[in-house]
C-alpha positions as CSV (number, residue, x, y, z in Angstrom):
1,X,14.3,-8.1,29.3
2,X,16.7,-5.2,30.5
3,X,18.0,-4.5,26.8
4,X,14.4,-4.9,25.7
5,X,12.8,-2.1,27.9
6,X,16.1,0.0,27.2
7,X,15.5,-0.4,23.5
8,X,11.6,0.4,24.2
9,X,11.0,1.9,27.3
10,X,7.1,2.0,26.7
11,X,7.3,-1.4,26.1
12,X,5.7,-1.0,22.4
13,X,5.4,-4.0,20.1
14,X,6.6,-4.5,16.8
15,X,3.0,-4.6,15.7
16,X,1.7,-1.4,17.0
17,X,5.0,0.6,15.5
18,X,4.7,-1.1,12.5
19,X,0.8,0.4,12.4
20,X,2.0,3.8,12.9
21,X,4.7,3.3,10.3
22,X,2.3,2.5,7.6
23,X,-0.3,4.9,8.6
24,X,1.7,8.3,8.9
25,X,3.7,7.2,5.8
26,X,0.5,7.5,3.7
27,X,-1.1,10.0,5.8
28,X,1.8,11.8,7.0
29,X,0.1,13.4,10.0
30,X,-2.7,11.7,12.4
31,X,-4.1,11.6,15.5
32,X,-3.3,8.4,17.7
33,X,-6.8,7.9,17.9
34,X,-7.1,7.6,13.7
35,X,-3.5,5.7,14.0
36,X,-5.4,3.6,15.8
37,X,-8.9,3.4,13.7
38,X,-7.0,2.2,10.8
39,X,-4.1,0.2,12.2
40,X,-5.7,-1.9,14.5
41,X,-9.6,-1.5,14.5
42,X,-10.3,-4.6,16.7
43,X,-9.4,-2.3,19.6
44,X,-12.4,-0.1,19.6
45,X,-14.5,-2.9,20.1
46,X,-12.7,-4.4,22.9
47,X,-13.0,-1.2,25.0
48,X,-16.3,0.1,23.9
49,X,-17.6,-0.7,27.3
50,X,-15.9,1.9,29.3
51,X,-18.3,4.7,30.5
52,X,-17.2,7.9,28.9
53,X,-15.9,8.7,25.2
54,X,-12.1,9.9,26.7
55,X,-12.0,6.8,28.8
56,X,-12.7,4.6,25.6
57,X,-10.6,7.1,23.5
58,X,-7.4,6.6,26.2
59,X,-7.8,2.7,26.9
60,X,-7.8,2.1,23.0
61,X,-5.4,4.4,22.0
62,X,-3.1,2.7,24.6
63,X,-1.2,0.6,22.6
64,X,-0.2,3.2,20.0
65,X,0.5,5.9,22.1
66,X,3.1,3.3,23.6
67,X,4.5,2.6,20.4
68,X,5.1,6.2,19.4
69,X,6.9,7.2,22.4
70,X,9.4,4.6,21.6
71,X,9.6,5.8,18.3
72,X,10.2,9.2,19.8
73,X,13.3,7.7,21.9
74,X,14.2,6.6,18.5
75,X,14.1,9.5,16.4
76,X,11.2,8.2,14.2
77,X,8.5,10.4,15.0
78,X,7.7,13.4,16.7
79,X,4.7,15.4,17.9
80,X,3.0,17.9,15.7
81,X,1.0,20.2,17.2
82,X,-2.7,19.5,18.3
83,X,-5.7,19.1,16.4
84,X,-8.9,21.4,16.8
85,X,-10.4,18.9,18.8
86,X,-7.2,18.9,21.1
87,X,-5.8,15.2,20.1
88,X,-2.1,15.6,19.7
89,X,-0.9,15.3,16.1
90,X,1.7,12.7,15.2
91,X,4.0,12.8,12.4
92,X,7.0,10.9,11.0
93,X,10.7,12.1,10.9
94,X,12.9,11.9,7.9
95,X,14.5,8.8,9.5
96,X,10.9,7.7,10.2
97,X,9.7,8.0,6.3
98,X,12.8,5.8,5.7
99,X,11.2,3.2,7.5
100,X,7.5,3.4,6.6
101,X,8.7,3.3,2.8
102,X,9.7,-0.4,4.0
103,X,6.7,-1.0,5.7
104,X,4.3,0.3,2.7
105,X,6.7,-0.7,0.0
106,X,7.2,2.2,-1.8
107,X,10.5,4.0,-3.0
108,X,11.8,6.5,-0.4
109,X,11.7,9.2,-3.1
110,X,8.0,9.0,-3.2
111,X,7.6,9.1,0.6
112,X,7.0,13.2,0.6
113,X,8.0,15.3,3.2
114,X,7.1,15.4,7.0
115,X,4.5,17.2,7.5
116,X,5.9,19.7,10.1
117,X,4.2,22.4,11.2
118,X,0.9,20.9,10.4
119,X,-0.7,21.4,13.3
120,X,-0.1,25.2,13.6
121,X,-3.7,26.1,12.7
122,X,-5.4,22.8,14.0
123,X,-4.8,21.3,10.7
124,X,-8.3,21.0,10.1
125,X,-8.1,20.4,6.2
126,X,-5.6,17.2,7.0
127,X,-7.9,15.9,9.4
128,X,-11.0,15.9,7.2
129,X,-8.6,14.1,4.4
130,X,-7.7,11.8,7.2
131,X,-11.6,10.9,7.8
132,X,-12.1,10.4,4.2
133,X,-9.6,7.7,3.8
134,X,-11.0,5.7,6.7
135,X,-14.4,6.1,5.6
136,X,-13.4,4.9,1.7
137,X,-11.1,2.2,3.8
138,X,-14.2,1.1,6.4
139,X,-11.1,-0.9,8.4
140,X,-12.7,-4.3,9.6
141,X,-11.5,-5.8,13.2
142,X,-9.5,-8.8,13.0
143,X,-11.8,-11.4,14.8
144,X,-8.4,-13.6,15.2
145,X,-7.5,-11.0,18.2
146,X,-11.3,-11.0,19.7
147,X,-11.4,-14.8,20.7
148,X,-11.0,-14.1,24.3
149,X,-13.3,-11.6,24.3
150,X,-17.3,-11.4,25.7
151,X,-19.7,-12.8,23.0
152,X,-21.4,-9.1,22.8
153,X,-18.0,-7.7,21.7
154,X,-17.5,-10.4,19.3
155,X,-20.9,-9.4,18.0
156,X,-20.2,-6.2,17.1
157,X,-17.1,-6.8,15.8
158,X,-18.9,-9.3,13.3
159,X,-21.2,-7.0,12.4
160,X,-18.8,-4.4,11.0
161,X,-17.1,-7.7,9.0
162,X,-19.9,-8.6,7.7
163,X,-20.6,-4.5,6.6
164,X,-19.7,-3.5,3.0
165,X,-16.3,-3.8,2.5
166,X,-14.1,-0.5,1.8
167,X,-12.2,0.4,-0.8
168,X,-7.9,-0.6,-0.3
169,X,-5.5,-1.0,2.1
170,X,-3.3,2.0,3.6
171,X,-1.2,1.5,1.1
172,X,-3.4,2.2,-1.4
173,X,-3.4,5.8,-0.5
174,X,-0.7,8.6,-1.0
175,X,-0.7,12.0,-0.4
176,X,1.5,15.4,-1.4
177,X,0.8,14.2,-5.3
178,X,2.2,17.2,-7.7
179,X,-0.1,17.3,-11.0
180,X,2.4,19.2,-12.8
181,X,1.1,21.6,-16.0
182,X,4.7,22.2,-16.3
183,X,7.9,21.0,-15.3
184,X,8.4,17.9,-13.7
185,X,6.8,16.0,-10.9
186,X,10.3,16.3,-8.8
187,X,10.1,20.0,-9.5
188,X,7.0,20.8,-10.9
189,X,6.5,24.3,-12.4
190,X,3.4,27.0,-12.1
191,X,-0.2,26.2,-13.0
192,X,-0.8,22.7,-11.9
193,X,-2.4,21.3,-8.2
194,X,-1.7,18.9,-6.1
195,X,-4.1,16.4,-4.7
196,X,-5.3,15.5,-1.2
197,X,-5.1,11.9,-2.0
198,X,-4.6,9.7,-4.9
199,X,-6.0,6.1,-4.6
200,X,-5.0,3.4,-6.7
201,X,-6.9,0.5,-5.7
202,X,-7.1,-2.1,-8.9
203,X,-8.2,-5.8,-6.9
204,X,-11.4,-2.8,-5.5
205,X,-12.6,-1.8,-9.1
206,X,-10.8,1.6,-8.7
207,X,-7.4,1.8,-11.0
208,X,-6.7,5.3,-10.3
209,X,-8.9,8.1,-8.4
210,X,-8.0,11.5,-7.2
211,X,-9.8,12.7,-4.1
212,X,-10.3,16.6,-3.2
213,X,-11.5,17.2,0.3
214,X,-13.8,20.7,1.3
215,X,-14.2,21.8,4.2
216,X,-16.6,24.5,2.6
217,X,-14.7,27.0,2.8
218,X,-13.9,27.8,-1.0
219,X,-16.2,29.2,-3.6
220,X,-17.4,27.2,-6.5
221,X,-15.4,29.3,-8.7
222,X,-12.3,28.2,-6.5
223,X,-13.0,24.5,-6.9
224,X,-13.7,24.9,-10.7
225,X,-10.3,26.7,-10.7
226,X,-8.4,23.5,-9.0
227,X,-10.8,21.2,-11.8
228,X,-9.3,22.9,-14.6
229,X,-5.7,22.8,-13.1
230,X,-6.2,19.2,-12.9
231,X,-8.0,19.5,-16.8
232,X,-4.6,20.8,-17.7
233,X,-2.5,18.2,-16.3
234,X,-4.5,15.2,-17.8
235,X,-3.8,16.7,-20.8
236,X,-0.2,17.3,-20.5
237,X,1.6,14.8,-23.0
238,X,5.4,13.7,-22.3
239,X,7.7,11.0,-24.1
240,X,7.9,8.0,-22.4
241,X,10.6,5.5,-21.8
242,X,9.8,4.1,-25.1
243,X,10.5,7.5,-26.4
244,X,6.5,7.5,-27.5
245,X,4.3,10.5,-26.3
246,X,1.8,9.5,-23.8
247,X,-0.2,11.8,-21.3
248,X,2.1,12.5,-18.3
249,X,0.0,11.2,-15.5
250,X,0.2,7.4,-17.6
251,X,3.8,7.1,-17.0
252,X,2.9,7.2,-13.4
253,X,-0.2,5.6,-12.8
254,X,-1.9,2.7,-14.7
255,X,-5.4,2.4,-16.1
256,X,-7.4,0.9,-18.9
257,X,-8.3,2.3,-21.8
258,X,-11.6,2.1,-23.5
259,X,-12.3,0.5,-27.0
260,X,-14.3,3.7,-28.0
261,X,-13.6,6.2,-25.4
262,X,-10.5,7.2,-22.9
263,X,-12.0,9.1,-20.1
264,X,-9.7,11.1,-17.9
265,X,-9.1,10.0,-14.4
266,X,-11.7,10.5,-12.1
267,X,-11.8,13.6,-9.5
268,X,-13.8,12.6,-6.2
269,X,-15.3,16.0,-4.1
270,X,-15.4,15.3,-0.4
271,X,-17.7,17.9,1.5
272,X,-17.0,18.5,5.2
273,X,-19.7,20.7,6.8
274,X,-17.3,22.6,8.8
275,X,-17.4,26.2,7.2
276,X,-19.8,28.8,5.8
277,X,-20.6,27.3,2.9
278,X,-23.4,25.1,1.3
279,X,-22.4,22.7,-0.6
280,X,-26.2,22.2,-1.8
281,X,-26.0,25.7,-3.4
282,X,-22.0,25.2,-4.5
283,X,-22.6,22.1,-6.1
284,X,-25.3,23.2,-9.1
285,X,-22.9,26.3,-9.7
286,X,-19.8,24.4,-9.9
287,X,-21.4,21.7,-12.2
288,X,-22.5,24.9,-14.3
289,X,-19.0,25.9,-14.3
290,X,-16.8,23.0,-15.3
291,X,-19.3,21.4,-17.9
292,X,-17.0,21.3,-20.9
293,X,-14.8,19.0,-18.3
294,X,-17.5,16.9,-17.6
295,X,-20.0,16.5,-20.1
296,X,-20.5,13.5,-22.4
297,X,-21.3,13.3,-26.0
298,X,-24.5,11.8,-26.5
299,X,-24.9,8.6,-28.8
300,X,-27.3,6.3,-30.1
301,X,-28.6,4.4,-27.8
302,X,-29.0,6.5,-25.1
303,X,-25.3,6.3,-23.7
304,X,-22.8,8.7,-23.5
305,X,-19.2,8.7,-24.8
306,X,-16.7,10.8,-22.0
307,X,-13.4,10.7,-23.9
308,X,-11.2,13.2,-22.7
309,X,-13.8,13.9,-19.9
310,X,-13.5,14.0,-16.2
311,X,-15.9,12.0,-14.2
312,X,-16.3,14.3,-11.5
313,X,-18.3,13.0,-8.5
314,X,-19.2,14.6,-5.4
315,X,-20.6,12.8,-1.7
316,X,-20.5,14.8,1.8
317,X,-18.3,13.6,4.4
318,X,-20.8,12.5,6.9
319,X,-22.8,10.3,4.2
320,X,-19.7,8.3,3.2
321,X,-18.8,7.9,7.0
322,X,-22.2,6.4,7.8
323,X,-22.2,4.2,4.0
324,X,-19.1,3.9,2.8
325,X,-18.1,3.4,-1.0
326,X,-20.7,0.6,-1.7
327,X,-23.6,3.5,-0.2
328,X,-25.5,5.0,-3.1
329,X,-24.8,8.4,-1.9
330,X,-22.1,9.3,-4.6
331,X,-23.5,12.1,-7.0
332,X,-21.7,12.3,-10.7
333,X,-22.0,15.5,-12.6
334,X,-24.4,15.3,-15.2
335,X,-26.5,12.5,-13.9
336,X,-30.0,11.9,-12.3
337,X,-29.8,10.2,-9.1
338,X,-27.1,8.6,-6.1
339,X,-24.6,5.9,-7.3
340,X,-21.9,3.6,-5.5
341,X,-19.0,5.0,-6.0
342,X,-18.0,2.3,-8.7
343,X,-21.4,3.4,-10.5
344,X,-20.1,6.4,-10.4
345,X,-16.9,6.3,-11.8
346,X,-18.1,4.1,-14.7
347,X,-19.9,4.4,-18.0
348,X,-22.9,1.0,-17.5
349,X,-24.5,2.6,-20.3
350,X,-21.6,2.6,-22.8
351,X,-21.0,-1.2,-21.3
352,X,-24.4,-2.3,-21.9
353,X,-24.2,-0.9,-25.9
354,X,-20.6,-2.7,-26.2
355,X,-22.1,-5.8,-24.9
356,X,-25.3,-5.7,-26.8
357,X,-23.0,-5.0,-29.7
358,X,-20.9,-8.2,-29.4
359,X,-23.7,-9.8,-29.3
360,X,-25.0,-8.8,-32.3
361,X,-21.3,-9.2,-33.9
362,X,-21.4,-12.7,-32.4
363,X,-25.2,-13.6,-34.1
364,X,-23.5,-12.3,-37.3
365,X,-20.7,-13.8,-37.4
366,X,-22.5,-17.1,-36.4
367,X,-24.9,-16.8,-39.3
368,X,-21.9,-16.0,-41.8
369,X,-19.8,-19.3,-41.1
370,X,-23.5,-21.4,-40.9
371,X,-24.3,-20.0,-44.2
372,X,-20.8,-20.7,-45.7
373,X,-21.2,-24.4,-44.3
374,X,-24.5,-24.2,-46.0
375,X,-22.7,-23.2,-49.6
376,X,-20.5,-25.8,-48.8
377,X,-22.7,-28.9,-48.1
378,X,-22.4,-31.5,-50.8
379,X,-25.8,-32.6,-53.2
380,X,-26.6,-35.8,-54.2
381,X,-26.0,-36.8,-57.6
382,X,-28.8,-39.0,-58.2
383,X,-31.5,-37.4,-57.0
384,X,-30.2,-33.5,-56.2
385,X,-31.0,-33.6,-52.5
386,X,-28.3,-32.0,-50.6
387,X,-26.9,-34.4,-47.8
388,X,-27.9,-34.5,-43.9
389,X,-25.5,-33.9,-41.6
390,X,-25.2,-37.5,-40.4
391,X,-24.4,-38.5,-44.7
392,X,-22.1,-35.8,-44.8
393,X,-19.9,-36.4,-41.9
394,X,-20.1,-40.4,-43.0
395,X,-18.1,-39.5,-46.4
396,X,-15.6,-37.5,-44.6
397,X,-12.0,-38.8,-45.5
398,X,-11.2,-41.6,-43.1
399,X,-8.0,-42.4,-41.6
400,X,-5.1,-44.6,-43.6
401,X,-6.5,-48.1,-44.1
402,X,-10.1,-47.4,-43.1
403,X,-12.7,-48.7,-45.4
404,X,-13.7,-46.1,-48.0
405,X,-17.1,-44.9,-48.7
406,X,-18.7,-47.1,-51.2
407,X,-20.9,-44.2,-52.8
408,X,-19.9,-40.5,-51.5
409,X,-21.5,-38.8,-54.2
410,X,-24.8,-40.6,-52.8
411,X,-27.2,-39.5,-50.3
412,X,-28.5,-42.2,-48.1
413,X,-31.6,-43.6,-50.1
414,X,-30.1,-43.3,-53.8
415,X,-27.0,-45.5,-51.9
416,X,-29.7,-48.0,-50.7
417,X,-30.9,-48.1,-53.9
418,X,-27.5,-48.4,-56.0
419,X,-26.2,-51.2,-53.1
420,X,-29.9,-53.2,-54.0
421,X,-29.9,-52.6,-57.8
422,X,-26.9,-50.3,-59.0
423,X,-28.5,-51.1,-62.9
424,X,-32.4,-50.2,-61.8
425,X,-31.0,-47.0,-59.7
426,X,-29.1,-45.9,-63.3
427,X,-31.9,-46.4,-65.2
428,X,-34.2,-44.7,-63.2
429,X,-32.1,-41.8,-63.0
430,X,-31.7,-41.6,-66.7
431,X,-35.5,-41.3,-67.3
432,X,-36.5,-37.9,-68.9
433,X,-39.2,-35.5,-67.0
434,X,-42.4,-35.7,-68.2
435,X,-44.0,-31.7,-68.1
């Protein structure tokens, strides 16, 4: 037990630190209390009986704030500054991003950098990114750690299981993403963006989807500026390992492509009612702006074909924290009318038309091999009639040494006949037609 506390002198478990591991790797800089949101949800439950929000925020947080003060005395993570609501901002060391790339499985190149110095300026804009990926995530408790607790806790843990699920695990998210127009992503060159968060979620429904948060503070003329940096980059072609040319952001990221159209990746706008700004009003102007992105080509059929196009959906912050991805409270430019997020991000119409069409391809092709059957059919010889199915399957070939047919030119009746009277059945066959 000596070595133990020595090693860990706040007495942290493996659990806990390997929560904050996976969260600031992604993140790169949190709050314990968002550490703890996403990490290990269960926890606000159990303590949501203590009388005031800092009591509930300190007894939950506990755990946590253990495990990054041994991580301190280990030289994985440090503080950062404060956040504007005064929660201390956590973030990882170089040594620490070596171990979360463990924990979330990703190559330590791609880990990013530390985020120090975040909290200089209340690091408002990471904290609203931060919000956004645990309101796309909705983290459910883990009912396996509430057994021992009262039956009302229990009860609202259940509750938010039984909720619409989110969209992916931590992992699922990364930030400091380069969208290069030029150069490289290692050293990417003038002109391109960078994204708040990339999601790539596949098992959810969501292969690849870039997410922009605003704490409305920028113009709709500024957002349209950052949309056609990321217009450029999705058009940016590079060779491949193959040595073929593909667009730049496919030798990173995977995603189907459509039989008759290849939309661009999607672009999700996250508005955080913090500044001076209405997104109401900067929303119709921004749509105006960046409709050659955006806008489909109409077909028959009343869908839309977006090849080349960027879905480009917008939902405020506090309407995705209160329904989450499966809320229809998503708004795609160019449509009437909230969607789910997956609604959003799709083409039902174009769906519907390709469906309807293999249908129709399927009733074709149907009729086309029962026609040729038809053609093929055989006719009796005696009295024209072509043969039923029943007859014509009966004169099929047999296997070696089964008894052959006795008269396979012959439907069923003229064989009766011939079997009765084969000379009568001749004769009457040979009779001329009287007009």
């Amino acid at each position: 037990m000596a070595g133990k506390k020595k090693n860990n002198p706040a007495g942290s478990t493996n659990t806990y630190r390997g929560d904050v591991l996976r969260v600031l790797g992604a993140l790169k800089v949190a709050t314990t209390d968002q550490i703890q949101r996403i990490g290990a949800p269960h926890l606000t439950f159990r303590h949501a009986d203590k009388p005031t929000p800092s009591k509930r925020k300190q007894v939950r947080t506990a755990s946590h704030t253990a495990a990054l003060s041994d991580m301190r005395h280990h030289g994985l993570s440090e503080n950062g500054g404060s956040a504007g609501m005064g929660d201390r901002l956590r973030n990882l060391t170089p040594k620490g991003l070596q171990a979360a790339s463990y924990e979330l499985n990703r190559p330590a190149g791609e880990m990013g950098s530390t985020a120090r110095g975040a909290g200089s300026s209340g690091a408002s804009h990471p904290m609203a990114v931060n919000e956004t990926v645990i309101a796309m995530l909705r983290p459910k408790p883990n009912m396996a750690r509430l057994t021992k607790d009262p039956a009302h806790v229990q009860a609202a843990a259940q509750a938010a299981v039984d909720s619409p699920d989110g969209i992916g695990t931590i992992a699922s998210y990364w930030t400091e993403v380069p969208l290069p127009a030029t150069g490289t992503w290692n050293a990417p060159g003038k002109g391109g963006a960078q994204a708040d968060r990339v999601l790539t979620a596949p098992q959810d429904g969501v292969p690849l989807l870039f997410i922009e948060v605003d704490n409305c503070h920028e113009t709709a003329e500024e957002l349209a500026d950052k949309l056609e940096k990321y217009a450029r980059f999705f058009r940016r072609k590079v060779k491949d390992t193959d040595g073929r040319e593909r667009p730049m952001w496919r030798t990173r990221w995977t995603a189907p492509e459509g039989q008759y159209e290849t939309p661009h990746p999607p672009v999700l706008l996250v508005f955080n009612r913090i500044g001076e700004r209405d997104p109401d009003l900067t929303v119709p102007r921004l749509q105006e702006l960046t409709r050659h992105l955006w806008q489909g080509e109409r077909q028959r059929g009343d869908h839309y074909l977006y090849d080349r196009k960027i879905p480009i959906i917008a939902v405020g912050l506090n309407q995705l924290r209160q329904h989450g991805p499966a809320g229809k409270v998503f708004a795609r430019f160019g449509r009437s009318g909230p969607q789910t997020l997956l609604e959003a991000i799709d083409n039902a119409r174009l769906e519907a038309a390709e469906a309807r069409e293999a249908e129709e391809a399927k009733a074709r092709a149907a009729a086309y091999q029962a026609a040729e059957r038809e053609a093929r059919r055989p006719v009796c010889t005696g009295c024209g009639m072509k043969f039923t199915d029943a007859r014509w399957q009966a004169v099929q070939p047999k296997d070696w040494g089964a008894p052959k047919e006795s008269h396979p030119h012959l439907c069923d009746t003229c064989k009766a006949g011939a079997v009765v009277s084969p000379a009568a059945v001749t004769q009457e066959h040979q009779k001329p037609v009287r007009g």
